[in-house]
N, C-alpha and C positions, 0 to 999 in steps of 0.2 A: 357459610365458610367459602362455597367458589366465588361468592359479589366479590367478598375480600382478597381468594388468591388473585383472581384478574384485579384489582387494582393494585396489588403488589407485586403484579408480573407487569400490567402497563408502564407502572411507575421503573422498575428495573430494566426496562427497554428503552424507556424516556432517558433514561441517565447512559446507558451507552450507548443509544443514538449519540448524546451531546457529546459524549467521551470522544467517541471515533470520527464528528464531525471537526471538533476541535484536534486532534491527531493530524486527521486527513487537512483542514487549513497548516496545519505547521509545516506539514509535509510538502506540500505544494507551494508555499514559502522558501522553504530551502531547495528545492528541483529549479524555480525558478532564478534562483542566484546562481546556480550552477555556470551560469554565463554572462556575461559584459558585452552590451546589454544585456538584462535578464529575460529569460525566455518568456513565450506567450504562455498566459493564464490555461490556455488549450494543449498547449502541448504539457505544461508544467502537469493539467488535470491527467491527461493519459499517462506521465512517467508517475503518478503515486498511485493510478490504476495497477500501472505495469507491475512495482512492485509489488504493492498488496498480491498480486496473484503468485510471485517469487515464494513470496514467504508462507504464502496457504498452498502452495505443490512443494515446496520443502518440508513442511507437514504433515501433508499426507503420504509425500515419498518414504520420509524418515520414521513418523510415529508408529502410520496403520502399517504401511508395507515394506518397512524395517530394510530401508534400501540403505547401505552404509556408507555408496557412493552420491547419496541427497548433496550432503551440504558441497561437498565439490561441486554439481551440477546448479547447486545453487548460486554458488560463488563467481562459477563463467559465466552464468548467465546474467548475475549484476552485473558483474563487470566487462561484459558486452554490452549490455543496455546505457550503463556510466560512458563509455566509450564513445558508444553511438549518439547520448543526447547533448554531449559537449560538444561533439564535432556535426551533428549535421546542423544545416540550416533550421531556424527556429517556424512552427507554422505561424500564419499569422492570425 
């Protein structure tokens, strides 16, 4: 019985490994059009870093530590970071 659960826990990490690498490509596809040229593959990586960490601290703000002001702080925080990666200069 555990040969089998570990191959049905491998096999169920396997699949959202490919889920969230597949996500994380779409993501950094659209970060990167954000701009004309579109931005560098480097900085496009760190802005789908950036949010993934948005939306896991508005989760742990909001779910465990039932903070009612999360999604606000969430929200200035996107839209500071949107702000800032349209307008600065792209890395190279």
């Amino acid at each position: 019985i555990f040969q089998e659960s570990n191959v049905i826990i491998r096999a169920l990490r396997d699949y959202l490994r490919t889920c969230h690498l597949r996500w994380q490509k779409t993501i950094v596809g659209e970060i990167r059009a954000l701009r004309d040229p579109p931005l560098s593959d480097e900085t496009a990586q760190q802005g789908a870093f950036d949010l993934k960490s948005y939306v896991l601290g508005f989760a742990e703000q909001r779910r465990l530590l039932d903070d009612a002001a999360a999604r606000r702080r969430a929200r200035s925080a996107f839209d500071r970071w949107l702000r800032d990666i349209v307008s600065e200069p792209a890395l190279a």
